[in-house]
C-alpha positions in Angstrom: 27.2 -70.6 -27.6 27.1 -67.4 -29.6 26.2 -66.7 -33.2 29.4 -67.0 -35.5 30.1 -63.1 -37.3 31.8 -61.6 -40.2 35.2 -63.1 -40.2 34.5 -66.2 -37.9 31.6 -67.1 -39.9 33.5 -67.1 -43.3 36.3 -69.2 -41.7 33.3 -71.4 -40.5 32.0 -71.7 -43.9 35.6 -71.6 -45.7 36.0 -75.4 -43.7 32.8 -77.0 -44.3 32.8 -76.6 -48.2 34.4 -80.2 -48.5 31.5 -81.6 -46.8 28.7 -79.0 -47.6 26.8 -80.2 -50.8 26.6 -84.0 -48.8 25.2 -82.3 -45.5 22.1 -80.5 -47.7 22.1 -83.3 -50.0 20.7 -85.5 -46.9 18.2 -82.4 -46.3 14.8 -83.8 -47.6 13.9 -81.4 -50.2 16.7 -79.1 -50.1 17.1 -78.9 -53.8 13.4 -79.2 -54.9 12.4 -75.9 -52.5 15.4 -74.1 -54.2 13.8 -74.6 -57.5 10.6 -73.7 -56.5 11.5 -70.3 -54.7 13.2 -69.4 -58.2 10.5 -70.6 -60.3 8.6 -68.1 -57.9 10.3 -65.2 -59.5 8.4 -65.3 -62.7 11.7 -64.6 -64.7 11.6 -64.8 -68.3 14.7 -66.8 -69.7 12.7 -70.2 -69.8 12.4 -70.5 -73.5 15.6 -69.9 -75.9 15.6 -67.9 -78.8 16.7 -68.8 -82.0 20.4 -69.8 -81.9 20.9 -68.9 -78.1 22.6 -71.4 -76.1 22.4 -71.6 -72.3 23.9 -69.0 -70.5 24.2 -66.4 -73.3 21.3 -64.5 -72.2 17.8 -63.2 -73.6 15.9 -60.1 -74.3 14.9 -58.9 -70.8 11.1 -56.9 -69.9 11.2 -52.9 -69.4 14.8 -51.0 -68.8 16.5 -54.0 -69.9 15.3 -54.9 -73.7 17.8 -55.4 -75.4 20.1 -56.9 -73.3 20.3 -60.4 -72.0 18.3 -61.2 -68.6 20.9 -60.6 -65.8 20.5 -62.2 -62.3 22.2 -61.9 -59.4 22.8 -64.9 -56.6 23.6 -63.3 -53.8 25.4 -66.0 -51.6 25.1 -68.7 -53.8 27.9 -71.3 -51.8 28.6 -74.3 -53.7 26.3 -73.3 -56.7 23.4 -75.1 -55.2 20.9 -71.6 -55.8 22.8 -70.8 -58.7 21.9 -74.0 -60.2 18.2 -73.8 -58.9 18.3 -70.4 -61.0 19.3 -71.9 -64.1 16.7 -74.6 -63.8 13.7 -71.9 -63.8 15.5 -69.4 -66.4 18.3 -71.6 -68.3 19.3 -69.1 -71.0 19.9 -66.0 -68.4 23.2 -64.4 -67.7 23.9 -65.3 -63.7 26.6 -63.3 -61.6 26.6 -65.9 -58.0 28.6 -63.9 -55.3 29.7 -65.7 -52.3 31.8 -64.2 -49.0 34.1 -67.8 -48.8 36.4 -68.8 -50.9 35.9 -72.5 -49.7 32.2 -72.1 -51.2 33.7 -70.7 -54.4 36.1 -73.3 -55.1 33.5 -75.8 -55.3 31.1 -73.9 -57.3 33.6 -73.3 -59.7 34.4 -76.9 -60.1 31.0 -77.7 -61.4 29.6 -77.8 -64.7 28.2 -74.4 -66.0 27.5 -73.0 -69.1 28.9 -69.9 -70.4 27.4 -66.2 -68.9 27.6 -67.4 -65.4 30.7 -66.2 -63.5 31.9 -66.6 -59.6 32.7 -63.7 -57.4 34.1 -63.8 -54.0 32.7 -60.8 -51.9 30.3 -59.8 -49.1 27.0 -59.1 -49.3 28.1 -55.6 -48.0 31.1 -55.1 -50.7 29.7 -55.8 -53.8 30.5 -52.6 -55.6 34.2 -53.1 -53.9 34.3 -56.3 -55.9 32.9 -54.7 -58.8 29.7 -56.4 -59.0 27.1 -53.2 -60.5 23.4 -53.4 -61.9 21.3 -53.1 -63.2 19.8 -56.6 -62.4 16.4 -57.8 -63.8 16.2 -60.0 -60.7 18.6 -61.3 -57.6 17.6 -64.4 -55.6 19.1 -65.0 -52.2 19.2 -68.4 -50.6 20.3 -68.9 -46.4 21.7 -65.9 -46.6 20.2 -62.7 -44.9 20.4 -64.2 -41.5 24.2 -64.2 -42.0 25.0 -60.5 -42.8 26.1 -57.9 -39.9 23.0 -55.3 -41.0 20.2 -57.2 -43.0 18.5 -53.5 -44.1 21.7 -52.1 -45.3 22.3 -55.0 -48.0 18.4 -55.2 -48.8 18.9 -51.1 -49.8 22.4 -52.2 -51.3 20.2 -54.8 -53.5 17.6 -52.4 -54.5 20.2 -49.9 -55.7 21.6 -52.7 -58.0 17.9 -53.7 -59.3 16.4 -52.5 -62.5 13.5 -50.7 -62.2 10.7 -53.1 -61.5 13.4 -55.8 -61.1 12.2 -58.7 -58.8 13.9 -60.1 -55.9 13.4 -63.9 -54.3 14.7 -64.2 -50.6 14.5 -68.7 -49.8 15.4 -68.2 -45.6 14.6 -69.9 -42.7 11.9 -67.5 -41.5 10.0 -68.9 -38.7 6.1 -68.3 -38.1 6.0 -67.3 -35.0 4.2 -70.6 -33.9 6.1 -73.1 -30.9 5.6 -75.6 -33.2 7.2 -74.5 -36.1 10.3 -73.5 -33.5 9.7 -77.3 -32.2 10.2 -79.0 -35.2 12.9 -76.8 -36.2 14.7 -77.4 -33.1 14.0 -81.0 -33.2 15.7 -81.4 -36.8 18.3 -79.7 -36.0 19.4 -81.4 -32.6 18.4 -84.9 -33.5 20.1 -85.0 -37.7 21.7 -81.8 -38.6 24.2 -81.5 -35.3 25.1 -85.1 -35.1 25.9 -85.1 -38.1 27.8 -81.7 -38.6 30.1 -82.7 -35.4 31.1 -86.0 -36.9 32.4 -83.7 -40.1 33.7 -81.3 -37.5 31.6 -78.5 -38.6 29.7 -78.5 -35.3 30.4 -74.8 -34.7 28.6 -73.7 -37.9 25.7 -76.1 -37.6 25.2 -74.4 -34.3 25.1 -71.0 -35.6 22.6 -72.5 -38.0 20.1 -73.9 -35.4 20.8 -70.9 -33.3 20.9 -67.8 -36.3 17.1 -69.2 -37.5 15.1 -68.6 -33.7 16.9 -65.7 -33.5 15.9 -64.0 -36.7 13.3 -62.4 -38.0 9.7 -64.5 -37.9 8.3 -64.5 -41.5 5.9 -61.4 -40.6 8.5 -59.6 -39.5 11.2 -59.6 -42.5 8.5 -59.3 -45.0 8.4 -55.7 -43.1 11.6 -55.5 -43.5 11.4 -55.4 -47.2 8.6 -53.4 -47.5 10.6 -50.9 -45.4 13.5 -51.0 -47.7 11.3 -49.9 -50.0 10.3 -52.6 -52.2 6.7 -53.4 -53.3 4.2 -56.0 -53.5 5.8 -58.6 -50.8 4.6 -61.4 -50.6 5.4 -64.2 -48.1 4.9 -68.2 -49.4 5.0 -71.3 -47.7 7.1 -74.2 -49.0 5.5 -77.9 -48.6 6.7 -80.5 -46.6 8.6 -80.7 -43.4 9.8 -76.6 -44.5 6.4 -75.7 -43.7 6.4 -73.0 -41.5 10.3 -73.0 -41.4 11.5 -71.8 -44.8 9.4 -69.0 -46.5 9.6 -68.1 -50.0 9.8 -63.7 -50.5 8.9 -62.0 -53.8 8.7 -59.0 -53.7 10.0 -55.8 -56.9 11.2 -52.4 -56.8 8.8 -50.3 -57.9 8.8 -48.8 -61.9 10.2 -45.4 -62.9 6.4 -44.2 -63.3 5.7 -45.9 -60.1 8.5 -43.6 -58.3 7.4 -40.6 -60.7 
């Protein structure tokens, strides 16, 4: 079967939101590695200052003193990333874009305090949609495996980062090693698919399974960002069965004296 696109893939997504935050829920880890890629962003926003209250914001480093910290989550579904974002920077203002409407509706049902807001837009259409920097940092869970032209958004995200801003990409980035691809493979065919097909989200679950061997190995998108022009890459393992399966990428855009 072939990978699920644009308007197919949305649809896909759109349908399994009722049963989404059960299917990861029974993924060993899920939520933990989501904290720890976001933790991996070194964000300030941790500690309140006096009289702040979740949400509201805080002084940010460089171009954005004097405003609250600002993060994007690009293709945050049911608020699982958005929520992993608030747990490693609680006090930050959070702008969590997602391409289905399905997604969004459960998001928005959830508990969140004020400064984060829910937009529904591509990857490729933020401005459209009116999401604009500048961003101190944007963390993007699952998600670069799904868009049409991963370089075009990762120079769409750059545009929208402050200077020096930080970005986290949490993916299913293989190693290159048959193993990894074994294991992966294995997972999905003997838990994930089952149990998708019995939801009737088969289709998507597919895509999943087949999306990750077809992407980029770890090595590879790590050039990928480095060829979008952002600095200081660096590729980290996650623990677990993850290992060698989901990569963690940091990585900034370099600072106005950097570019001088």
């Amino acid at each position: 079967m072939s990978l699920l696109h644009n308007a197919d893939l949305t649809a896909a997504f759109d349908r399994a939101a009722r049963s989404y935050d059960g299917l990861v829920g029974a993924n060993p880890g899920y939520h933990r590695q989501l904290r720890r890629s976001a933790r991996r962003l070194g964000l300030p926003g941790a500690e309140p200052p006096d009289g702040a209250l979740p949400g509201a914001g805080l002084p940010g480093p460089g171009p954005a003193r004097g405003r609250g910290v600002r993060l994007l989550d690009l293709g945050c579904g049911t608020g699982a990333s958005t929520a992993a974002l608030l747990s490693a920077a609680p006090y930050a203002q959070v702008t969590a874009v997602d391409a289905s409407a399905g997604m969004l509706e459960r998001a928005r049902r959830k508990s969140w305090p004020r400064g984060v807001s829910f937009v529904h837009a591509r990857a490729e259409g933020l401005a459209e949609a009116g999401v604009t920097g500048p961003f101190d940092a944007v963390f993007a869970a699952y998600l670069f495996r799904n868009v049409s032209d991963p370089d075009r958004v990762l120079a769409r995200v750059r545009g929208l980062l402050a200077p020096g801003g930080r970005i986290a990409v949490h993916e299913y980035t293989l190693s290159g090693r048959p193993a990894h691809r074994a294991v992966w493979t294995a997972v999905c065919r003997g838990l994930v698919l089952p149990v998708a097909r019995r939801s009737g989200d088969g289709d998507l679950y597919r895509h999943l399974w087949r999306s990750v061997v077809e992407f980029d190995t770890a090595e590879e998108f790590a050039r990928r960002l480095e060829r979008a022009g952002f600095v200081q890459v660096r590729v980290l393992p996650l623990p677990g069965w993850h290992t060698g399966i989901t990569h963690t990428f940091v990585a900034r855009v370099p600072t106005a004296e950097e570019q001088a």
